[in-house]
Jmol script that loads the backbone (N, CA, C; Angstrom):
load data "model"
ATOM      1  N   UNK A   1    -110.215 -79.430  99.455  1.00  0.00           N
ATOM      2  CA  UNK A   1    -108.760 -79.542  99.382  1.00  0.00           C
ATOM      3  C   UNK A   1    -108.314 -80.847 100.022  1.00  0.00           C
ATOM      4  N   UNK A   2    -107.473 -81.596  99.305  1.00  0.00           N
ATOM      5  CA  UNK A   2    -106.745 -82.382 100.181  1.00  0.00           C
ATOM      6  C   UNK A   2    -106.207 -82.577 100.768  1.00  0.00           C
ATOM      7  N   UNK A   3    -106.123 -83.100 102.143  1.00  0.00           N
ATOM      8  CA  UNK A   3    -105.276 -83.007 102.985  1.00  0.00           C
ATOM      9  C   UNK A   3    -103.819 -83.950 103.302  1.00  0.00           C
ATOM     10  N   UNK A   4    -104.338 -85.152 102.740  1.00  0.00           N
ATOM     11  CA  UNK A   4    -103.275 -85.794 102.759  1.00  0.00           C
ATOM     12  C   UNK A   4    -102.140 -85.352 101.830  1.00  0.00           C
ATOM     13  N   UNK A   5    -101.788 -84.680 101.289  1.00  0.00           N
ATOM     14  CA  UNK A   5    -100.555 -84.740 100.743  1.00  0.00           C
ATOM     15  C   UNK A   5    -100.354 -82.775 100.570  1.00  0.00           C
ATOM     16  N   UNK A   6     -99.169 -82.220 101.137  1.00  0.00           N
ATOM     17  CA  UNK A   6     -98.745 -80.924 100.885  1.00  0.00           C
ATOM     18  C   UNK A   6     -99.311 -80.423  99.644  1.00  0.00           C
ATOM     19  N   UNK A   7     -99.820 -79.613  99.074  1.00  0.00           N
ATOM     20  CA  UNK A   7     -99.754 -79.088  97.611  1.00  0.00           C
ATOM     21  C   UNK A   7     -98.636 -78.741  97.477  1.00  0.00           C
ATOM     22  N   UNK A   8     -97.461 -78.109  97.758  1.00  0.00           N
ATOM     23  CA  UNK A   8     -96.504 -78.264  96.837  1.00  0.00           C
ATOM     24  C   UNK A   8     -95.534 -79.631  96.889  1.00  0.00           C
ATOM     25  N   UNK A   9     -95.821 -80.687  97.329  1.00  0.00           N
ATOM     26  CA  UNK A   9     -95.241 -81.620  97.140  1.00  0.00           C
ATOM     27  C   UNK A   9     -95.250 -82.431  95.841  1.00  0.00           C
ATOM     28  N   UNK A  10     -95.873 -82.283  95.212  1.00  0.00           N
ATOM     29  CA  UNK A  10     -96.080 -82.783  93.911  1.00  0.00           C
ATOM     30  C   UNK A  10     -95.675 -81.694  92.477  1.00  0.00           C
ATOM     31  N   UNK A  11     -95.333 -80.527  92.769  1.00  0.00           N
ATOM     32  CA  UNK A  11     -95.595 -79.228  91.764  1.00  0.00           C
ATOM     33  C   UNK A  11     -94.074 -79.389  91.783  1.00  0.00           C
ATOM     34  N   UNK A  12     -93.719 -79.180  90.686  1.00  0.00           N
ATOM     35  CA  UNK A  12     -92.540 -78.572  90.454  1.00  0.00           C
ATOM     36  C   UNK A  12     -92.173 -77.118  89.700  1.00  0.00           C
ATOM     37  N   UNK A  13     -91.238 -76.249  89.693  1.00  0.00           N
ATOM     38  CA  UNK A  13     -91.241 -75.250  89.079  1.00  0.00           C
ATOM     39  C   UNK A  13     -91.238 -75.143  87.447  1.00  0.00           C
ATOM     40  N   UNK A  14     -91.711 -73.951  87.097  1.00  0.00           N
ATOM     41  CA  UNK A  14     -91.678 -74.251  85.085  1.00  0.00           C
ATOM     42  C   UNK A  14     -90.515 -74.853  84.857  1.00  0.00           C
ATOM     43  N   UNK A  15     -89.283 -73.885  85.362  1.00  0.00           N
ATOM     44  CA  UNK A  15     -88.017 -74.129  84.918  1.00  0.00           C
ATOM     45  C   UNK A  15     -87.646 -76.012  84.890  1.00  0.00           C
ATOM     46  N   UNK A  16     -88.233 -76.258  86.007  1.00  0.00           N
ATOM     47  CA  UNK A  16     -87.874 -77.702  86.272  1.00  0.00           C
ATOM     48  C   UNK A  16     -88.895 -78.533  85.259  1.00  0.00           C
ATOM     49  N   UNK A  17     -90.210 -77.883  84.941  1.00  0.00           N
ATOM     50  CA  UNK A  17     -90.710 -78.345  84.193  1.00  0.00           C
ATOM     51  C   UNK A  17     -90.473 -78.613  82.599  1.00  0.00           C
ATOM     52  N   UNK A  18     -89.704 -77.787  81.992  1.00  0.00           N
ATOM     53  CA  UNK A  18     -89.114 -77.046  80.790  1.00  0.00           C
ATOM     54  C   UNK A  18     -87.903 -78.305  80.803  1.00  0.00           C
ATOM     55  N   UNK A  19     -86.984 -78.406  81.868  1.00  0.00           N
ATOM     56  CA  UNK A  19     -85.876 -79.765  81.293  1.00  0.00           C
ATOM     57  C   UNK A  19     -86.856 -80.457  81.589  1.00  0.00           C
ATOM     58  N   UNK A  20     -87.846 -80.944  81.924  1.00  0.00           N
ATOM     59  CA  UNK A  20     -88.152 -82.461  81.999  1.00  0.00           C
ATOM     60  C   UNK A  20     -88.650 -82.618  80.857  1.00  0.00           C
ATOM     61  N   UNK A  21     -89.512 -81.732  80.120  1.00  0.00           N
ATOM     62  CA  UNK A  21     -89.938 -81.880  78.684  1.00  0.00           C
ATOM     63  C   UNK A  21     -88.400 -82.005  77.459  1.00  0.00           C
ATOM     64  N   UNK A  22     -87.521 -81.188  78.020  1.00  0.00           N
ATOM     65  CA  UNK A  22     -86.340 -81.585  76.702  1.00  0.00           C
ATOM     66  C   UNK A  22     -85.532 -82.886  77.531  1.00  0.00           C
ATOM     67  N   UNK A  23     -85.823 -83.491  78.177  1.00  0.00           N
ATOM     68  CA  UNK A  23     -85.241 -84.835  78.636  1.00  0.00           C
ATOM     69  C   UNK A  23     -84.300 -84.612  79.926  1.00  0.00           C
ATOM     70  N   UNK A  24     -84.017 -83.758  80.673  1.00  0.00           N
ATOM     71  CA  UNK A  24     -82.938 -83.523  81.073  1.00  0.00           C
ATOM     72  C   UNK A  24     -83.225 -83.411  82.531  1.00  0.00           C
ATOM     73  N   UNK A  25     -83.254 -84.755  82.920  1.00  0.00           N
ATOM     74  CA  UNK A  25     -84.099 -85.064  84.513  1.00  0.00           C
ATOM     75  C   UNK A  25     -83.164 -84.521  86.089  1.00  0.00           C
ATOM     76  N   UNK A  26     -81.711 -84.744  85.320  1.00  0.00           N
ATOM     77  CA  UNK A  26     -80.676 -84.539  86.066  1.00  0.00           C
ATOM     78  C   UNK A  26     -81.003 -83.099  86.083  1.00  0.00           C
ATOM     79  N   UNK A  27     -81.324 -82.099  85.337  1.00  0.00           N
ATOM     80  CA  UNK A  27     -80.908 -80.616  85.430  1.00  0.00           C
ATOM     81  C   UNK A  27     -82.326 -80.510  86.643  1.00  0.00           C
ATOM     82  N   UNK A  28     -83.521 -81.031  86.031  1.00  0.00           N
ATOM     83  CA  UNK A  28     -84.798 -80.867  86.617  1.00  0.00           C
ATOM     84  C   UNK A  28     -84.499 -80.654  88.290  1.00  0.00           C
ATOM     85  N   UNK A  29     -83.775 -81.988  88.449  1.00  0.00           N
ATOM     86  CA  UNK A  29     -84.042 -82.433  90.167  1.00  0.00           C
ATOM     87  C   UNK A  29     -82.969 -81.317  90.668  1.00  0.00           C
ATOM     88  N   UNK A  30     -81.741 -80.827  89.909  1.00  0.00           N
ATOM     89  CA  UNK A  30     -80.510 -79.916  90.257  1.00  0.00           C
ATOM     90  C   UNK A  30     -81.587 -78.928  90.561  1.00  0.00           C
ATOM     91  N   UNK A  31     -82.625 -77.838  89.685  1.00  0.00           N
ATOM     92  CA  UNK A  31     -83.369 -77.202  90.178  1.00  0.00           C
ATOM     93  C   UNK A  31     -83.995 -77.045  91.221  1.00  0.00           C
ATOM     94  N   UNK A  32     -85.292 -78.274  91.671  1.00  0.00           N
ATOM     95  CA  UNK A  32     -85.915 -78.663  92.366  1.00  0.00           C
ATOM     96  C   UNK A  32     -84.881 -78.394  93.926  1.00  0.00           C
ATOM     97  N   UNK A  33     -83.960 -79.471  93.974  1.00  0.00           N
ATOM     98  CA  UNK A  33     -82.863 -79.189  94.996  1.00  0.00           C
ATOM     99  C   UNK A  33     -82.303 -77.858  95.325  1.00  0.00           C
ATOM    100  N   UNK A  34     -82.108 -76.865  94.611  1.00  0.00           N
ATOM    101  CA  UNK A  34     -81.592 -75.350  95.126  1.00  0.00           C
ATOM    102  C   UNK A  34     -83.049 -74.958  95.343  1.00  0.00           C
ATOM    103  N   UNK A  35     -84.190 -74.875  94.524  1.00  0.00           N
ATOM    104  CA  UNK A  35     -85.527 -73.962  94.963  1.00  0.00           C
ATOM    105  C   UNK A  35     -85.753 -74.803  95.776  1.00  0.00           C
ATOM    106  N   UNK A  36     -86.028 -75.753  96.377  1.00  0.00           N
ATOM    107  CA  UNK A  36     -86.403 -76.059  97.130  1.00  0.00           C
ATOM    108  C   UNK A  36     -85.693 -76.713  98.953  1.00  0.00           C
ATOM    109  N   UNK A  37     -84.308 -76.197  98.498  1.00  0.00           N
ATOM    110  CA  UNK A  37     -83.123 -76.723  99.849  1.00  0.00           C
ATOM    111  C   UNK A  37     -83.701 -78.219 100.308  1.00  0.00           C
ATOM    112  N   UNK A  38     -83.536 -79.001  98.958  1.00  0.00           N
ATOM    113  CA  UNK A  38     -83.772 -80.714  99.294  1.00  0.00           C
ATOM    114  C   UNK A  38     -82.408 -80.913  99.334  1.00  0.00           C
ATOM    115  N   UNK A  39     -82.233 -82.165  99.942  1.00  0.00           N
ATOM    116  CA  UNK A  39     -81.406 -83.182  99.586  1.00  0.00           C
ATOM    117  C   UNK A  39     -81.579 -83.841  98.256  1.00  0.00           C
ATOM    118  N   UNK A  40     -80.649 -84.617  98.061  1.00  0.00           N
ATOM    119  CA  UNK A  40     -80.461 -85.341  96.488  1.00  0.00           C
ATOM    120  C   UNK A  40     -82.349 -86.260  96.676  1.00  0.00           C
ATOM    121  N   UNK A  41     -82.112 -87.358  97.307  1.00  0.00           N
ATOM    122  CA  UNK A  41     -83.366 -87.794  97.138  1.00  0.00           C
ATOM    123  C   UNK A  41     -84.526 -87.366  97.607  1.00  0.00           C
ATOM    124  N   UNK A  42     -84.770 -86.106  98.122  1.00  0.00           N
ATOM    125  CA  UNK A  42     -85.614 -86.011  98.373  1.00  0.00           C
ATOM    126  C   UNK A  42     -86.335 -85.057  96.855  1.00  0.00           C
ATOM    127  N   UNK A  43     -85.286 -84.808  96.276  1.00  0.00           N
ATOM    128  CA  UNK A  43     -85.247 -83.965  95.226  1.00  0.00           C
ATOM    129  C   UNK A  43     -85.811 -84.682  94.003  1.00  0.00           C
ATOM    130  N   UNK A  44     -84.857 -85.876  94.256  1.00  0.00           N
ATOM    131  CA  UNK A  44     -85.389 -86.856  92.770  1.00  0.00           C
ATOM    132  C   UNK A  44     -86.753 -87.402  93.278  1.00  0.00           C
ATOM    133  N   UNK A  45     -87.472 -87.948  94.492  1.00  0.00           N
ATOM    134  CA  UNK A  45     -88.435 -88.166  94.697  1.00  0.00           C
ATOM    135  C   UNK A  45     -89.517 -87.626  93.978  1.00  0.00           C
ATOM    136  N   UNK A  46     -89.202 -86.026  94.782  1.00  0.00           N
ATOM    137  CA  UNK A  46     -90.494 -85.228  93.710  1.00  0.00           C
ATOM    138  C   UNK A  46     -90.398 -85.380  92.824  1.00  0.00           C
ATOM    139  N   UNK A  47     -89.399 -84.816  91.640  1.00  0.00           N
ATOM    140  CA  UNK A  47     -89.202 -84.874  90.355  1.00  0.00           C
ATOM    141  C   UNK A  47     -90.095 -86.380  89.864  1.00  0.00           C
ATOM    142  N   UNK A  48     -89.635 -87.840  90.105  1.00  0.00           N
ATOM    143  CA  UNK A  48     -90.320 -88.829  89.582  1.00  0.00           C
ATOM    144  C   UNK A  48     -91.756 -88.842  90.499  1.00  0.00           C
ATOM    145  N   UNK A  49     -92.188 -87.908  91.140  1.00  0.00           N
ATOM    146  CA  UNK A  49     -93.684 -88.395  91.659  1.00  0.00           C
ATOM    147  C   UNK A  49     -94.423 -87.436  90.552  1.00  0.00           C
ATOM    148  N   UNK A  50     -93.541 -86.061  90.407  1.00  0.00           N
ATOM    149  CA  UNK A  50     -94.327 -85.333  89.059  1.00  0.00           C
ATOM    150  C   UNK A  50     -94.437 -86.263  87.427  1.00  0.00           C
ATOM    151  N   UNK A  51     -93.097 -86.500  87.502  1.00  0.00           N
ATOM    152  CA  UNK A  51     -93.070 -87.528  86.253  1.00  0.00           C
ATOM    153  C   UNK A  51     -94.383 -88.113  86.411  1.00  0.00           C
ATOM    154  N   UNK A  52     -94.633 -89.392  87.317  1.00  0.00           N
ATOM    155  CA  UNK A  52     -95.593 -90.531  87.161  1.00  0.00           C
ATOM    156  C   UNK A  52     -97.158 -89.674  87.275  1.00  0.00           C
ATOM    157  N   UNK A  53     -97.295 -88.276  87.599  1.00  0.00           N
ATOM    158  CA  UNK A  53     -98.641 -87.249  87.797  1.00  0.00           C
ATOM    159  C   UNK A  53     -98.885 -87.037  86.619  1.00  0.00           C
ATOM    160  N   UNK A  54     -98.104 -87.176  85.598  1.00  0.00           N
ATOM    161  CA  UNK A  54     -97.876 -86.723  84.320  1.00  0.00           C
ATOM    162  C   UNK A  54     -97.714 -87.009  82.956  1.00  0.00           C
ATOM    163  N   UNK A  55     -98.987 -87.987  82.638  1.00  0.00           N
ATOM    164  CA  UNK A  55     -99.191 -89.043  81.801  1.00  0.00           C
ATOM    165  C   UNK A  55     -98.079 -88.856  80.263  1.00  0.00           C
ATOM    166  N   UNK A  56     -98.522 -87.758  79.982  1.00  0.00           N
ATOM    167  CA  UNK A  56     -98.144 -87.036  78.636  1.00  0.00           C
ATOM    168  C   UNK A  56     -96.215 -87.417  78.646  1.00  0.00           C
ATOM    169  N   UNK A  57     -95.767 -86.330  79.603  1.00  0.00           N
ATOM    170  CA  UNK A  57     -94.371 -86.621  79.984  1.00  0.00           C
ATOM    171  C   UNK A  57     -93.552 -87.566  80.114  1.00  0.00           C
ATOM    172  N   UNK A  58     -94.524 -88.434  80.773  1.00  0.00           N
ATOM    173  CA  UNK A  58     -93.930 -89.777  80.921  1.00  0.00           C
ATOM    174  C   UNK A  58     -93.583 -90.655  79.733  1.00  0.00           C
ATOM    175  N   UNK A  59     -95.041 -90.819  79.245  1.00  0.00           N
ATOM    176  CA  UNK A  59     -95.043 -91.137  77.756  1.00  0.00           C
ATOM    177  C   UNK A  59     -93.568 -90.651  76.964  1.00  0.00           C
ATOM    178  N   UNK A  60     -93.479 -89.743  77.038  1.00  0.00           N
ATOM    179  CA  UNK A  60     -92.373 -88.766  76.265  1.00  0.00           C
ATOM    180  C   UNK A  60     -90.964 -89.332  76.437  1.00  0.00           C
ATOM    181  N   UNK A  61     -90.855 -88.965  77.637  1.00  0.00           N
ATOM    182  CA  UNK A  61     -89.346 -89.595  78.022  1.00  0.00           C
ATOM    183  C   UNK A  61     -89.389 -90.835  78.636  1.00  0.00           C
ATOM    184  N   UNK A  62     -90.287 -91.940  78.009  1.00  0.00           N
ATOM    185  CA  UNK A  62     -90.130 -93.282  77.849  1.00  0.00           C
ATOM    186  C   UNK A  62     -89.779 -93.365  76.208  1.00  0.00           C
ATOM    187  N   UNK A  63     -90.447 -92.672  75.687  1.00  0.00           N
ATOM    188  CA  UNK A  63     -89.795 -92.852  73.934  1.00  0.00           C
ATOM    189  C   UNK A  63     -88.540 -92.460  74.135  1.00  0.00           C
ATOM    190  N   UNK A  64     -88.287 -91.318  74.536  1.00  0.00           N
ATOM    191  CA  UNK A  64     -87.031 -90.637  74.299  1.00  0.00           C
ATOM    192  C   UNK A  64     -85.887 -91.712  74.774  1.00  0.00           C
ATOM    193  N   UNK A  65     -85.997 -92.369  76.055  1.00  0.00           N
ATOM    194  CA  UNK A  65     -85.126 -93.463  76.788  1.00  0.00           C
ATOM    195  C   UNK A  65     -84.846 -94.565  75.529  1.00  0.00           C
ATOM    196  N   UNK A  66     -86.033 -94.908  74.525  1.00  0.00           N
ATOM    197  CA  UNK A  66     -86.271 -96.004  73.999  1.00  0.00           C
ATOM    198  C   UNK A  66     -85.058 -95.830  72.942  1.00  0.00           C
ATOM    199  N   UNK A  67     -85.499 -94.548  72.599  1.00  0.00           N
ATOM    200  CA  UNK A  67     -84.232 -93.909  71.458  1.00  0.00           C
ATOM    201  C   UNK A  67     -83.084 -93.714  71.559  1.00  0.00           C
ATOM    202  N   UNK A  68     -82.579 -93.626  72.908  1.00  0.00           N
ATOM    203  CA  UNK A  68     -81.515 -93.292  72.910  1.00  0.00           C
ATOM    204  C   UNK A  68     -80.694 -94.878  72.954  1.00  0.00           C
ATOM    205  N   UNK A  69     -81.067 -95.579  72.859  1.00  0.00           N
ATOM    206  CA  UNK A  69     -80.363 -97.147  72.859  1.00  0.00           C
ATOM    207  C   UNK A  69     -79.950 -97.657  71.324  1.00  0.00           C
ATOM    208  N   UNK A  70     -80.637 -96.918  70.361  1.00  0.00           N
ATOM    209  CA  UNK A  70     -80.692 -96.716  68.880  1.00  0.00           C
ATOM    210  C   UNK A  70     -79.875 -96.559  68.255  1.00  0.00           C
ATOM    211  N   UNK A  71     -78.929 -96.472  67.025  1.00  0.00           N
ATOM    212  CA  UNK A  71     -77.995 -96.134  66.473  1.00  0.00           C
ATOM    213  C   UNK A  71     -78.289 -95.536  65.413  1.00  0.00           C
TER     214      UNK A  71
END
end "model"
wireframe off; spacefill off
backbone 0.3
color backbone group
């Protein structure tokens, strides 16, 4: 096991997992923040440390960002 870093510091919940897959990062970290009684950044922290854990995802809602500039 590793020690340097909490295991749940990196995990986020399904629910939080579920908006980050339909794009919706703001709802994600709103989650993260009530299950977890964060503050705002400590909230978005996790959220983008799961993002960058998360090759696939990332990928995803870098297209999705790309698209939305699109007409």
């Amino acid at each position: 096991m590793m020690s340097d870093e909490p295991a749940q510091s990196s995990t986020v919940s399904t629910a939080a997992v579920e908006m980050l897959w339909r794009g919706d990062v703001i709802g994600a970290i709103k989650v993260v923040r009530v299950e977890r009684n964060l503050g705002l950044k400590e909230a978005k922290d996790l959220v983008d440390a799961y993002i960058r854990s998360q090759p696939s995802l990332r990928q995803k809602m870098e297209q999705t960002q790309a698209g939305c500039g699109r007409s």
